[in-house]
C-alpha positions in Angstrom: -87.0 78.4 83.9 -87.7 74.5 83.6 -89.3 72.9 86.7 -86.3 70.2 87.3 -87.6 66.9 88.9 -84.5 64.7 90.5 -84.8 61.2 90.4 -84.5 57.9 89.2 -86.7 56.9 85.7 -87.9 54.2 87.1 -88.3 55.1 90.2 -91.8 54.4 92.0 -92.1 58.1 93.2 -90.6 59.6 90.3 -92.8 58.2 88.2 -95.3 59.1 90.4 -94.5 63.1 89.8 -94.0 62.9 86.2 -96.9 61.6 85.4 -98.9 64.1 87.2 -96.4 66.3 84.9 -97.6 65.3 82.2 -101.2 65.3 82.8 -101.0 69.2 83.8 -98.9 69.5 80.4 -96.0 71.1 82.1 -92.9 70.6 80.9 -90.0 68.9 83.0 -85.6 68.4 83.0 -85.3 64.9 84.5 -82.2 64.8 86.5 -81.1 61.8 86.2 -79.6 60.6 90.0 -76.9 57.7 90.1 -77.5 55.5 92.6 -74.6 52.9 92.0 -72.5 56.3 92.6 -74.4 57.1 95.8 -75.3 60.8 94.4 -78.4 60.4 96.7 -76.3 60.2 99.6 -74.1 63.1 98.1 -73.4 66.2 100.1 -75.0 68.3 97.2 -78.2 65.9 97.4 -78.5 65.6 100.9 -78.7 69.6 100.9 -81.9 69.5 99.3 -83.1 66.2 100.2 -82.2 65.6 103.6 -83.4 61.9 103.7 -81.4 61.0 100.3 -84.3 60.0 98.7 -85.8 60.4 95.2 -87.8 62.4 94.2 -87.4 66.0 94.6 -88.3 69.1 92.7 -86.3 72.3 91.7 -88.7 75.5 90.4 -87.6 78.2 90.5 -85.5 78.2 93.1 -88.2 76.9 95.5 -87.1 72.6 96.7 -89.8 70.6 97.1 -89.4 66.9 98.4 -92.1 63.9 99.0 -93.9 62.8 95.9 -97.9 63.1 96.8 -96.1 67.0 98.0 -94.9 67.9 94.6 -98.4 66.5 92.7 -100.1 68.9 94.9 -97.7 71.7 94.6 -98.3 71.5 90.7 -102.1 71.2 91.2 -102.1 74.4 93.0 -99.9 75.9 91.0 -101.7 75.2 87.5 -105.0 74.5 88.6 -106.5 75.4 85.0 -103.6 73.7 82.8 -104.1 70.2 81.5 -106.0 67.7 84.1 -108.0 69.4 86.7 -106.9 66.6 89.4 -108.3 68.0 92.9 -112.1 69.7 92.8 -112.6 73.4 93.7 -115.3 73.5 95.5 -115.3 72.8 99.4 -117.0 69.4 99.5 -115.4 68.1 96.2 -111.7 68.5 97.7 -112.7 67.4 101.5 -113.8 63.9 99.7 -110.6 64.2 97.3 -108.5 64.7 100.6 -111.0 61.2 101.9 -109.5 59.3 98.8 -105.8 60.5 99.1 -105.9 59.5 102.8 -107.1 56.0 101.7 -104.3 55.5 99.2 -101.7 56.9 101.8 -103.1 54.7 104.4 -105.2 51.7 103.3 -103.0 50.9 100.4 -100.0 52.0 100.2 -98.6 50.5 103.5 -99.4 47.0 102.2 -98.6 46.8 98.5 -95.3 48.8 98.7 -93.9 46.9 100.7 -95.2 43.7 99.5 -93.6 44.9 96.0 -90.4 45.6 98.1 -90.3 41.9 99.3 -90.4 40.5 95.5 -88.9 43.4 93.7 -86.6 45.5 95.5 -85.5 43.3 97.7 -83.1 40.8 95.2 -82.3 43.9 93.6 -80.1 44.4 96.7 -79.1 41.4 96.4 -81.2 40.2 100.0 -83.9 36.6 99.7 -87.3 37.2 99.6 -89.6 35.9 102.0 -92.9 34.6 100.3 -95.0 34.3 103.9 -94.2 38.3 104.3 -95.4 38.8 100.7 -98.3 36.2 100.8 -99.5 37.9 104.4 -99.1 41.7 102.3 -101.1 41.0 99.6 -104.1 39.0 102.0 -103.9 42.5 104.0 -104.0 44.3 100.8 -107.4 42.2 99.7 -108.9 43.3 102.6 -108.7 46.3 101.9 -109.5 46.2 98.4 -112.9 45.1 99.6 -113.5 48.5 100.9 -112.5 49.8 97.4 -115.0 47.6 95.7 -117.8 49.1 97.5 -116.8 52.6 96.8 -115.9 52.2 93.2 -119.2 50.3 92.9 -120.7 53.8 93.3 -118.5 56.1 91.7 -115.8 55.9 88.7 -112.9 56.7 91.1 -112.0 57.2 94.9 -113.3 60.8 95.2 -116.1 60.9 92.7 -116.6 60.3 88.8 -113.6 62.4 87.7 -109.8 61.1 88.1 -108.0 63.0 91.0 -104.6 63.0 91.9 -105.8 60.2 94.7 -106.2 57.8 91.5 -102.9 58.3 90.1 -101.0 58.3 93.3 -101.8 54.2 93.5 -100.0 53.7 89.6 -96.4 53.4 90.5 -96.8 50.2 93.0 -100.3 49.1 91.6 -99.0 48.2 88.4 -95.9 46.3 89.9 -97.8 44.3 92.0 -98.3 41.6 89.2 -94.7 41.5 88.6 -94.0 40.6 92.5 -96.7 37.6 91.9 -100.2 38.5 92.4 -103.3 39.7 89.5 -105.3 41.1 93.3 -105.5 43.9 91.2 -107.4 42.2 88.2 -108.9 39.5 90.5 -110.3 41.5 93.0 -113.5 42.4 91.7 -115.1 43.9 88.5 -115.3 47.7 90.2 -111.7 46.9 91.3 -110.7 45.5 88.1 -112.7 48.4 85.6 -110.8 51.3 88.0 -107.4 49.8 87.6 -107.5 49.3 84.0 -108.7 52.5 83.1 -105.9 54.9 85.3 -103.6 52.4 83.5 -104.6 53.4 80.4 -104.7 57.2 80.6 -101.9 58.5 78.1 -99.7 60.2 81.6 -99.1 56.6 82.1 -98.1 55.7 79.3 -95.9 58.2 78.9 -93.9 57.4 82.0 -94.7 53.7 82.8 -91.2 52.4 81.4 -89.7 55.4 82.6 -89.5 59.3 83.3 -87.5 61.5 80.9 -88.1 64.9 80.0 -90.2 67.1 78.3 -89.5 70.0 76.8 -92.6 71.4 75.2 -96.3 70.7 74.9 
């Protein structure tokens, strides 16, 4: 039976999924939830998603909710299909769990919601405010020092192969430029190198203007 992933194409945290989807080569239904209709604040949604957010998975009968959840319940289910995206070996994970932690902490708190002041916000029809932004993005350069240092060492967050950590950044990363700042091409050249090459990786491409499924590899 077809893993089916609920959500929106483009959708920050569905995109999120697919693409780890796609780099473990397993195939996916995209369900595609109507938001002007308010199926994510359906009873049938709500039963599976309690929060009425996007995304969530159906596998087999098993419901899995929260995006960096689902990439690491496919990880651990096909550990030796497609990308290998979290190490094996005891040390190798404990610094890919170091990297996650950073995204889920260090970055994502600052350029998600400076992306939701530019971007989401007028799309609910709610004014911007540029000094919230502007205050975001010098938070998020802060912190982008610290990745300068570490990338200065290594190809990636946890080491010199791509883990999940790495992708996990894509969905608001690449929308930051959109909202009205290059900090991610500007930052620095370890910065700048690490951005532009999980950019390029074909899982990106593949979902980058939006999830839909796949039947077959």
């Amino acid at each position: 039976m077809v893993l089916k992933l609920y959500g929106v194409p483009l959708s920050t945290c569905t995109r999120r999924v697919a693409t780890v989807l796609v780099e473990k080569k397993v195939p996916f239904e995209l369900i595609d939830i109507d938001f002007a209709k308010g199926e994510h604040k359906s009873g049938p949604f709500l039963a599976k998603q309690p929060f009425g957010q996007v995304p969530y998975i159906e596998d087999d009968g098993f419901v899995l909710y929260e995006s960096r959840a689902i990439c690491r319940y496919i990880e651990d289910k096909y550990p030796d299909q497609g990308t290998k995206l979290v190490p094996s070996d005891v040390k190798g994970k404990a610094l890919f769990e170091q990297a996650a932690s950073i995204e889920y902490s260090n970055f994502d708190p600052f350029c998600s919601k400076a992306v939701g002041e530019m971007i989401f916000k007028p799309m609910r029809g709610q004014a911007s405010d540029k000094a919230v932004f502007d205050t975001l993005v010098a938070g998020l350069s802060a912190k982008l020092d610290a990745y300068e240092v570490i990338l200065g060492k290594q190809k990636y967050l946890a080491g010199n192969e791509v883990t999940l950590a790495d992708l996990f950044h894509l969905p608001y990363a690449t929308l930051l430029e959109r909202a009205g700042s290059d900090l991610m091409t500007s930052k620095g050249p370890n910065v700048t190198r690490w951005f532009n090459e999980i950019c390029a990786r074909p899982s990106w491409a593949t979902v980058k203007d939006g999830a839909k499924s796949i039947s077959s590899y």
